[in-house]
C-alpha positions as CSV (number, residue, x, y, z in Angstrom):
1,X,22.4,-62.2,-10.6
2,X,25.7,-59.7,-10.6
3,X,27.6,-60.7,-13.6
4,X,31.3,-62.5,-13.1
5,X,33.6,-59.5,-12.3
6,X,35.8,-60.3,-15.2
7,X,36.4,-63.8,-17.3
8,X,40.0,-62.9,-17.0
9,X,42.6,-60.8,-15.8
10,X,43.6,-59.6,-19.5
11,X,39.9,-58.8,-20.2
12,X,39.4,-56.9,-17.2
13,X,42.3,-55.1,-17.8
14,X,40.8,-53.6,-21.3
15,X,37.5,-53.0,-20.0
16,X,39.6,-50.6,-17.3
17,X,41.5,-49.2,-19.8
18,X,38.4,-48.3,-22.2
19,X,36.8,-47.4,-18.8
20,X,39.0,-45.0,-17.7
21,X,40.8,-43.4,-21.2
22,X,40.2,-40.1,-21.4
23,X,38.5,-39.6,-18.3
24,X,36.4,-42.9,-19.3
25,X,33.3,-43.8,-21.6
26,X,30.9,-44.1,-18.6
27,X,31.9,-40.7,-17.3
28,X,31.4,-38.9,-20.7
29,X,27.8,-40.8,-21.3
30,X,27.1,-39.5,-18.0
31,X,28.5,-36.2,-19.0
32,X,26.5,-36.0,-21.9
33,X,23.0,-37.0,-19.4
34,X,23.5,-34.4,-16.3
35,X,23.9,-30.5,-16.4
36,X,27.1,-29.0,-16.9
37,X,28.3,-29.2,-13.3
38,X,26.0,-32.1,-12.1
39,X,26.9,-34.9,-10.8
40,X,25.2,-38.9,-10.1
41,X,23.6,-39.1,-7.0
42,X,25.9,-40.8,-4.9
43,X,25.6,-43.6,-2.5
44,X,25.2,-43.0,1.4
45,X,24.3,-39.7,1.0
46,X,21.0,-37.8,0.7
47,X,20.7,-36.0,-3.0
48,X,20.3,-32.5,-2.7
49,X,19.8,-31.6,-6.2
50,X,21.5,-29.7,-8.9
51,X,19.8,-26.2,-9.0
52,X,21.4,-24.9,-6.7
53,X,21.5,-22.0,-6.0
54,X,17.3,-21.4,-7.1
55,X,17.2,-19.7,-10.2
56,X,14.4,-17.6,-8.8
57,X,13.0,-16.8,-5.7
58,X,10.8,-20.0,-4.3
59,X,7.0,-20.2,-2.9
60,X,7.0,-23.4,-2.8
61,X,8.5,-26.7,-1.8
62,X,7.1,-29.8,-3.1
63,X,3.9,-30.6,-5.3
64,X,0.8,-32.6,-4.6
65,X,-0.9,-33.6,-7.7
66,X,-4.7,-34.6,-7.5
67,X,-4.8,-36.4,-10.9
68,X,-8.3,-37.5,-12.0
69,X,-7.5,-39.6,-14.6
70,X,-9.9,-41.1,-17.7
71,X,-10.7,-36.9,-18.8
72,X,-12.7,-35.6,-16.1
73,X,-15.9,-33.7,-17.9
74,X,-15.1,-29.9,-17.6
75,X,-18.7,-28.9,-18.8
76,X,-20.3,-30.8,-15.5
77,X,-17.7,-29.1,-13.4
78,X,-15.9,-26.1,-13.3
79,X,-17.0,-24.9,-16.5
80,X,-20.7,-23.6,-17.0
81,X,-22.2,-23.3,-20.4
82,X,-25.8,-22.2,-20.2
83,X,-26.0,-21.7,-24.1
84,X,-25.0,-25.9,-23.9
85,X,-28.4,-26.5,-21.9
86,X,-30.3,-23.8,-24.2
87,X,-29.0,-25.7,-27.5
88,X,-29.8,-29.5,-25.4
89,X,-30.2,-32.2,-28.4
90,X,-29.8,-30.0,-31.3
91,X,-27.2,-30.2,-34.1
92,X,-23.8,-29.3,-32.6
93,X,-23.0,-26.0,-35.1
94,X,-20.4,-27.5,-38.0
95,X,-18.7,-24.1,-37.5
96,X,-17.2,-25.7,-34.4
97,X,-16.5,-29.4,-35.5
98,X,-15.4,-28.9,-39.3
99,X,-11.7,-30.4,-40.2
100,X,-11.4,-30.8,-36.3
101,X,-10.0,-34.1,-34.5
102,X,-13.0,-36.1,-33.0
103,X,-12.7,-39.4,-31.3
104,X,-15.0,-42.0,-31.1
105,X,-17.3,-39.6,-32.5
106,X,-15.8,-39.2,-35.5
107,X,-18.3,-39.4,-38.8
108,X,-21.5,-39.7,-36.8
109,X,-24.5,-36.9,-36.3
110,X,-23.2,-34.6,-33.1
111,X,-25.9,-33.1,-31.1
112,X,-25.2,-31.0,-27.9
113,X,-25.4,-32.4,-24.5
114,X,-26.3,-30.0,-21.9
115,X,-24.6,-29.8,-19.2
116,X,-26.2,-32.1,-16.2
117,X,-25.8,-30.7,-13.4
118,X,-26.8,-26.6,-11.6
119,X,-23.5,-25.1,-10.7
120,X,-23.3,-22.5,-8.0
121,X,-21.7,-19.1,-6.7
122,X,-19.2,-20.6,-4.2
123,X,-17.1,-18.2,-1.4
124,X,-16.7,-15.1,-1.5
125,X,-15.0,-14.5,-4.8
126,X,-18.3,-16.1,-6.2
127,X,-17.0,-18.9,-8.5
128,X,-18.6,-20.9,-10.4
129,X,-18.3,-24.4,-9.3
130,X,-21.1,-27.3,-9.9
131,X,-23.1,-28.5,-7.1
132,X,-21.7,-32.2,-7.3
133,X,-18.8,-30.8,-5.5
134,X,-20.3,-29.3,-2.7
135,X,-17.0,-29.7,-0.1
136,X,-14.9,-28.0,-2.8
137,X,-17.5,-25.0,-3.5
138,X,-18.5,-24.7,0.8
139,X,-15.1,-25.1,1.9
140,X,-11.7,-24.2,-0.5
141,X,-13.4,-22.0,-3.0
142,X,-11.9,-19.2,-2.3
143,X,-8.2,-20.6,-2.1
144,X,-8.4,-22.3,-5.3
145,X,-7.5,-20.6,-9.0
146,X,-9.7,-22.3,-11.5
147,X,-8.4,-22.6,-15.3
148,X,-10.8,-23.1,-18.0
149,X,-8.5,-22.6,-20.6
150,X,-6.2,-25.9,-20.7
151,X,-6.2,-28.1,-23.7
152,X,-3.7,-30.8,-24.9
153,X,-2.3,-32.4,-27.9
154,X,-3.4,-36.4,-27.4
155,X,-6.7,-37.2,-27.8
156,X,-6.4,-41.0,-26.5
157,X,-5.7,-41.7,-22.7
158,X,-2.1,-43.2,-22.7
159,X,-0.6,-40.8,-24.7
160,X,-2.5,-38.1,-23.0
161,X,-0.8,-39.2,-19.5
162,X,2.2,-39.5,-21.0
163,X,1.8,-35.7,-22.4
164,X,0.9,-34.4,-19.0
165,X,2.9,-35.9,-16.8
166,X,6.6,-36.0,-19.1
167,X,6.0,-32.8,-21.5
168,X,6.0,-35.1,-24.5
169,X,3.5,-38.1,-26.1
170,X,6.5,-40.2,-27.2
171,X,7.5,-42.4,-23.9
172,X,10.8,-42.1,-22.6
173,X,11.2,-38.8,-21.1
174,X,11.6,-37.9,-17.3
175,X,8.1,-37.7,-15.4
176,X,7.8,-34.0,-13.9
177,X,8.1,-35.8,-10.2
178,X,11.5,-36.9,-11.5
179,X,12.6,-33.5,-12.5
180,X,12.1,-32.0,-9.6
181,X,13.3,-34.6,-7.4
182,X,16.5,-34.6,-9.4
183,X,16.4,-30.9,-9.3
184,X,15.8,-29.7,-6.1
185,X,16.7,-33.0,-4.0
186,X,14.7,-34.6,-1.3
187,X,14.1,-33.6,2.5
188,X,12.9,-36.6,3.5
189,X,16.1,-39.2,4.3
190,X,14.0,-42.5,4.4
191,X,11.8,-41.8,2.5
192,X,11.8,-41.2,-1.8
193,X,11.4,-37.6,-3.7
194,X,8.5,-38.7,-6.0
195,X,5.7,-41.3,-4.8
196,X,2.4,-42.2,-6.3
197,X,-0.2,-43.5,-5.0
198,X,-3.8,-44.8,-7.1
199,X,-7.2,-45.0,-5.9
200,X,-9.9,-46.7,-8.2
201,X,-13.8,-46.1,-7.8
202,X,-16.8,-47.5,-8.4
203,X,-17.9,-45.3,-11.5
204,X,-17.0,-45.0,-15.4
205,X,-14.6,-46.9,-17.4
206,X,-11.1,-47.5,-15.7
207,X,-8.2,-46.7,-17.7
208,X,-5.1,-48.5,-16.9
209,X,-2.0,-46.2,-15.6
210,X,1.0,-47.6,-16.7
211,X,4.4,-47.0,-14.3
212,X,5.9,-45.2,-16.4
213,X,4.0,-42.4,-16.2
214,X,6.0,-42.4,-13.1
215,X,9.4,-43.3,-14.7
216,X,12.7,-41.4,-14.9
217,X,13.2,-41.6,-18.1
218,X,16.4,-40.4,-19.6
219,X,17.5,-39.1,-15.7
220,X,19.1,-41.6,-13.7
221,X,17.0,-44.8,-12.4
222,X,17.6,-43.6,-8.4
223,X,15.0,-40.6,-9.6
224,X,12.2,-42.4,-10.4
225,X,8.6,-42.7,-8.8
226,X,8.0,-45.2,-6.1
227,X,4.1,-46.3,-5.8
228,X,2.9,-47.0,-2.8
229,X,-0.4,-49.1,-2.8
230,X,-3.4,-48.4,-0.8
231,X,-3.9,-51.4,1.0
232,X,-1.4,-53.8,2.4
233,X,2.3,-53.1,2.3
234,X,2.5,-50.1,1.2
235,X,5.7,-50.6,-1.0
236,X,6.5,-54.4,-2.3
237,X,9.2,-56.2,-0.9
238,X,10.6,-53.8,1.5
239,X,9.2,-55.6,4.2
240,X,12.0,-58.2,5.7
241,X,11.5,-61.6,4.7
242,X,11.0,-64.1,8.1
243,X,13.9,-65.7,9.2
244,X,16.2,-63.1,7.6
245,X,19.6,-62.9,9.8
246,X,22.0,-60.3,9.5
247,X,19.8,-58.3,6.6
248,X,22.8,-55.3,6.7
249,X,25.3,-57.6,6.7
250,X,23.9,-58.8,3.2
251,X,23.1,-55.6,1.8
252,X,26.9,-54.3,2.5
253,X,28.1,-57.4,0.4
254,X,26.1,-56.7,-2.0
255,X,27.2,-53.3,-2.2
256,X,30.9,-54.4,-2.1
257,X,30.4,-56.5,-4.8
258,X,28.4,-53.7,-6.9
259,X,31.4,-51.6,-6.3
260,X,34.1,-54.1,-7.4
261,X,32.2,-54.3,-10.5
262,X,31.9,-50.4,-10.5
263,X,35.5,-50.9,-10.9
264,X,35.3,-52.9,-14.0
265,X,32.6,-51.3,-16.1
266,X,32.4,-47.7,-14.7
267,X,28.8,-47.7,-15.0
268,X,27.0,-44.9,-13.8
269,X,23.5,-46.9,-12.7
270,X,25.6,-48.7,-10.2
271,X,26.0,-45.7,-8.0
272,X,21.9,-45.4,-8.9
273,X,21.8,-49.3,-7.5
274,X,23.3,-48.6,-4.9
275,X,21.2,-45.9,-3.5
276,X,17.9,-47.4,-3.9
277,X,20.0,-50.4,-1.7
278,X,20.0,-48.0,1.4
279,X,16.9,-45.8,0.5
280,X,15.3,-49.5,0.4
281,X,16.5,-50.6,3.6
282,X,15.8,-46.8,5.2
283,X,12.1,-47.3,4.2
284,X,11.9,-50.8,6.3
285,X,11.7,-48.8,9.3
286,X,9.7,-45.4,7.9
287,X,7.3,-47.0,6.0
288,X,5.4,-49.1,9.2
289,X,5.6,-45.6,11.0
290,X,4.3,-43.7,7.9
291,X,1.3,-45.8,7.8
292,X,1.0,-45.7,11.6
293,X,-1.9,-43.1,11.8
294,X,-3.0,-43.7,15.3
295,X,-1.2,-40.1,15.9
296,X,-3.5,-38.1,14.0
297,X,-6.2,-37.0,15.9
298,X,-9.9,-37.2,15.4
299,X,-11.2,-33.7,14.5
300,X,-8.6,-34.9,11.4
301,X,-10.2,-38.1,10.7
302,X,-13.4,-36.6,10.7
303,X,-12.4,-34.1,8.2
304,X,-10.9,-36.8,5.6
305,X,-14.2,-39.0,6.2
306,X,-11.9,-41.8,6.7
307,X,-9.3,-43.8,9.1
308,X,-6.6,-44.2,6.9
309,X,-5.6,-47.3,4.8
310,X,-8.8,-48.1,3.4
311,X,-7.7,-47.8,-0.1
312,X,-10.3,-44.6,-0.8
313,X,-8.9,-41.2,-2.4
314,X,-9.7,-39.5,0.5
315,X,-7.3,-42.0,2.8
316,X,-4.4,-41.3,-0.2
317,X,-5.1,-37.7,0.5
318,X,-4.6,-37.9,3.9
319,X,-1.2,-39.8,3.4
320,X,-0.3,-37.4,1.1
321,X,-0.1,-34.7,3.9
322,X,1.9,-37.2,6.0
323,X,4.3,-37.7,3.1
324,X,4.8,-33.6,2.5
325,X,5.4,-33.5,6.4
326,X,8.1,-36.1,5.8
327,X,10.0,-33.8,2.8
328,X,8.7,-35.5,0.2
329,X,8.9,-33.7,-3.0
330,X,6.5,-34.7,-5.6
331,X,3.3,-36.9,-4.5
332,X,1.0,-37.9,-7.5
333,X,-2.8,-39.1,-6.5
334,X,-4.3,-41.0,-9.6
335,X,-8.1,-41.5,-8.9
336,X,-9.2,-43.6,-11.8
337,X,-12.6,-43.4,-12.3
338,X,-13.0,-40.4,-14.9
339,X,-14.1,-42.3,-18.0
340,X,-17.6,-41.3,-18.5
341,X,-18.7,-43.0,-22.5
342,X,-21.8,-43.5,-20.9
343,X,-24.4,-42.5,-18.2
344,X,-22.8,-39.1,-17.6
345,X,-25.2,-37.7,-15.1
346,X,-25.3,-40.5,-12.7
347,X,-21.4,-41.4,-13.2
348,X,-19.7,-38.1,-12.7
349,X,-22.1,-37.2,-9.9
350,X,-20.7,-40.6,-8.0
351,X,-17.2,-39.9,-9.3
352,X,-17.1,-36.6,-8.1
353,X,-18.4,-37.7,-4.6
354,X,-15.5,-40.3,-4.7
355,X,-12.7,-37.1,-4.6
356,X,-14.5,-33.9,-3.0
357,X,-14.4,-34.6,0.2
358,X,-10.8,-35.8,0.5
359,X,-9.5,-33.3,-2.4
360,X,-11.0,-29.9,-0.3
361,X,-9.9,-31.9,3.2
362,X,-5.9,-31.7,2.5
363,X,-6.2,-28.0,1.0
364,X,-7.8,-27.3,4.4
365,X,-5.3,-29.5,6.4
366,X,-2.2,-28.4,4.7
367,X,-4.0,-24.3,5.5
368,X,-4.5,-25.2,9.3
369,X,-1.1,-26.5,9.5
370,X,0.7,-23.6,8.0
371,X,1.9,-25.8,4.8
372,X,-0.3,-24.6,2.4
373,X,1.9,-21.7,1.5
374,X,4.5,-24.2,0.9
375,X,2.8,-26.7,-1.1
376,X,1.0,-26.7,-4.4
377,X,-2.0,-29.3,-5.1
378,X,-3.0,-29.6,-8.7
379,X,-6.5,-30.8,-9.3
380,X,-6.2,-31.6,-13.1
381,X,-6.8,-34.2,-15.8
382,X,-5.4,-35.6,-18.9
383,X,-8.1,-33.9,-21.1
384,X,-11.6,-33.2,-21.0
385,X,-15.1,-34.4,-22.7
386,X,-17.3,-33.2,-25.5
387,X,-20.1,-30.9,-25.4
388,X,-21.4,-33.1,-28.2
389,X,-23.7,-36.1,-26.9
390,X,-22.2,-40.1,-27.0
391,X,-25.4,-41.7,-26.0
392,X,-25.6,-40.8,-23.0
393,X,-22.3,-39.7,-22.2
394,X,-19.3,-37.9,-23.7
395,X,-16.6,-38.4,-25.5
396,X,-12.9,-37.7,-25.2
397,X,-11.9,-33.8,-25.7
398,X,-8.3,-32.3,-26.2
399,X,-9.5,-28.4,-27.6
400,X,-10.2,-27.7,-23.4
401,X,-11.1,-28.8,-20.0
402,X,-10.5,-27.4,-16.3
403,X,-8.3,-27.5,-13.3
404,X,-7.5,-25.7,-10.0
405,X,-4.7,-24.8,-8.4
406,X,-3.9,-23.9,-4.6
407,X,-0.9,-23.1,-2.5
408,X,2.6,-22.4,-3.2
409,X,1.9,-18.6,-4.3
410,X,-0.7,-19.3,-6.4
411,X,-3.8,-16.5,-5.9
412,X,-7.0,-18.2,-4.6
413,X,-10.9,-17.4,-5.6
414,X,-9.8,-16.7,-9.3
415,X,-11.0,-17.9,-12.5
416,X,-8.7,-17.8,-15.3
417,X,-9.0,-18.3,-19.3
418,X,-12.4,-19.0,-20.4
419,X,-13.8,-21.2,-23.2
420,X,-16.4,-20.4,-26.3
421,X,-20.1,-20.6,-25.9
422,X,-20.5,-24.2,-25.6
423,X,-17.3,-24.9,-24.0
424,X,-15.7,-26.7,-27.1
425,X,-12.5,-24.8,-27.8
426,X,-10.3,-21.9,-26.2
427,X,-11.0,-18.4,-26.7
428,X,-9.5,-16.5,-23.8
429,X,-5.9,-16.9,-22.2
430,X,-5.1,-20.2,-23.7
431,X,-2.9,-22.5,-20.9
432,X,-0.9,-25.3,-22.4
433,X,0.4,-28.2,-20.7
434,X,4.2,-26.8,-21.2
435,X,2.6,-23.4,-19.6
436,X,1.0,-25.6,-16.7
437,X,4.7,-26.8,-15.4
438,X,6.4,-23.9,-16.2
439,X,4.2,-22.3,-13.9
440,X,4.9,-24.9,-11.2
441,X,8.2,-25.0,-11.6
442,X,8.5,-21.3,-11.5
443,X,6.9,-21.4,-8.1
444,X,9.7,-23.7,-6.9
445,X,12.4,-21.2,-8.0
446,X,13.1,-22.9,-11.2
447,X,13.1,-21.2,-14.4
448,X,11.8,-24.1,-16.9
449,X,14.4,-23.4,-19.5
450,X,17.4,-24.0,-17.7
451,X,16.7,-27.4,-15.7
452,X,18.0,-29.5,-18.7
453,X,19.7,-32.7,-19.4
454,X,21.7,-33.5,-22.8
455,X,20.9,-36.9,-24.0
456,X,20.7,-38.4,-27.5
457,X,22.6,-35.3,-28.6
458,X,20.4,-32.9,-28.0
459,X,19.0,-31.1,-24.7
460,X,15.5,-32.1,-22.8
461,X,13.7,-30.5,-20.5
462,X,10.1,-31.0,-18.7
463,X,8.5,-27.9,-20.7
464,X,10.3,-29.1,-24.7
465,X,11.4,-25.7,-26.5
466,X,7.6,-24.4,-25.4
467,X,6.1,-23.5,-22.2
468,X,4.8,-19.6,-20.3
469,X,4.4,-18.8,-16.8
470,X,0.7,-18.6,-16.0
471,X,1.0,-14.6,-14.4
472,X,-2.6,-14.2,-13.9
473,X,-3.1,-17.1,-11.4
474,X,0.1,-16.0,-9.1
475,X,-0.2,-13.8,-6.1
């Protein structure tokens, strides 16, 4: 319900005044929110973002994040350990665990867990990639940097999201899609900057993903991530109701009366109201034709294993290329099925089968299509799991785990950073979370320092007051 425009004249009169003093309280709050020289994204017209000029010279355009969420296993994929299988149900060495965080593991006899699966020498660069993921080693090797050397600071899933995808464990903050949908704009004019989309398996424990790991956060509400679901409509309630006459009609007088109350309160989420109004009704008409995939053709059906809109990873991944054809900016893939307490060897093998196939099908469809160059995918994870056995499985991991990168500039058939001896901490060319999107926003042209936003009377920005440009992954 829009809230009476004023209880009386004299009242609305004083709410003006205190409006509008000084250049008015609204306008200073959002002052204090945007960059010097920013300004809200305004109503019936298409944001263009506010680094502008780039700060550096781009390689990219927009991001598609893979996200395998629940701490994909870095020792059963990307990261071999032979002295792991050599040291297979002995005493994991106290000179690796002593005075370091453990999670559900914590005060109970470790013994190492081999790794469970052969890896092999994929492409021609040779990496080392484990057979489970047999598209990704036959087919994208060599256009993929792997790093070994991430690690985080949460040890427990939510906050571990939260970490990678906003920079900081505390909720609140801007998700990375955000910032760069506020900083660089949109392309697409009926369609949003940042969409998500999650896919959920058959394997491992499923950890809930909570929206606002897609949330704007202290940036304006018009910036934040839209989910589209896998099956059905795509986006709730855009579609129009039956028997609805005259829908633009409506939606103008409801913008006339958001604007009349603009006139009251000077509230800078009005403008952000309004535009999700005629993004909203935009989408009513790009939406059906998004998911309208009787265009693509079947050599491309063929290569995703799947039709489209069957709810599967693969049929997100396909969507995903449709979406970066359409301009959008940021497109986050959660595939939920990571969570491996238990059963490890059986789990992650099944997991893995759920996400190869469509993960090293868009790499090669964006490649074909002459968007690669343009586009980075991240293949990453919140964190990874212990070399130490949990039963059967393993246990949550912050001191390192693996992800690839591809596209956008970023040099393929590499390996970067490596781990210790049984793949339990860092020791070569450590890569933060701050130094993972300050390399991805570098390849966009942005230098990570200087997209901030003043809030709470101090400046924010994706990377904190940390954050490195990975150099040895770029071309």
């Amino acid at each position: 319900m829009i809230p009476p425009l004023a209880d009386s004249s004299a009242a609305a009169a004083r709410r003006a005044f205190l409006a509008r003093a000084s250049g008015g309280l609204g306008a200073a709050a959002l002052g204090a929110l945007l960059p010097r020289g920013a300004v809200a994204a305004p109503p019936s017209s298409r944001w263009t973002g506010v680094v502008a000029p780039l700060h550096l010279p781009a390689r990219a355009k927009r991001v598609i994040w893979l996200y395998m969420a629940g701490g994909m296993t870095h020792l059963d994929t990307f990261d071999h350990k032979p002295k792991l299988a050599e040291m297979n149900g002995q005493p994991m060495p106290e000179s690796f665990t002593a005075g370091q965080q453990i999670a559900q593991l914590q005060g109970q006899q470790l013994r190492c867990l081999a790794p469970q699966h052969e890896f092999v020498r994929a492409g021609k660069s040779g990496q080392s990639i484990s057979s489970i993921f047999p598209e990704i080693a036959g087919r994208i090797a060599d256009r993929i940097a792997i790093v070994r050397s991430l690690h985080t600071e949460a040890i427990n899933h939510d906050p571990a999201h939260t970490f990678m995808n906003t920079g900081g464990m505390v909720p609140g903050r801007p998700a990375a899609g955000s910032w760069l949908w506020y900083g660089l704009g949109c392309d697409a004019e009926d369609l949003p900057g940042f969409i998500v989309m999650v896919s959920t398996g058959a394997y491992g424990q499923r950890q809930p993903i909570a929206a606002r790991q897609w949330h704007s956060g202290l940036l304006p509400s018009s910036f934040q991530g839209v989910e589209f679901r896998s099956k059905g409509d795509a986006v709730l309630y855009v579609r129009p109701p039956a028997g609805l006459a005259g829908q633009a009609a409506v939606v103008d007088a409801a913008a006339r009366l958001d604007r009349m109350r603009d006139e009251v309160v000077d509230d800078p989420e009005i403008a952000a109201r309004l535009a999700q109004y005629e993004l909203a009704f935009r989408m009513q008409s790009s939406v059906p034709r998004l998911l309208d995939f009787s265009d693509e053709t079947e050599e491309t059906f063929t290569l995703y294993g799947t039709r489209g809109g069957d709810g599967s990873f693969a049929s997100n991944c396909l969507l995903a290329r449709r979406l970066a054809e359409r301009g959008v900016r940021f497109i986050q893939l959660y595939h939920r099925d990571w969570d491996h307490h238990g059963a490890v060897r059986d789990h992650v093998k099944g997991t893995a089968a759920e996400v190869d196939r469509g993960a090293a099908a868009l790499v090669e469809d964006l490649a074909r299509r002459g968007m690669l160059d343009e586009t980075i995918v991240v293949f990453a994870t919140e964190f990874g799991r212990t070399p130490m056995a949990q039963g059967d499985g393993r246990d949550h991991h912050m001191k390192a785990f693996s992800g690839w990168l591809a596209g956008g500039g970023i040099r393929g058939g590499v390996s970067y950073g490596a781990t210790d001896e049984l793949g339990y901490g860092v020791a070569e060319n450590p890569v933060t979370v701050h130094d993972l999107h300050a390399t991805i926003l570098n390849q966009l042209g942005i230098d990570h320092t200087r997209l901030t936003i003043r809030a709470q009377g101090r400046d924010y920005r994706l990377t904190d007051v940390h954050g490195h440009v990975v150099r040895g992954i770029l071309s």
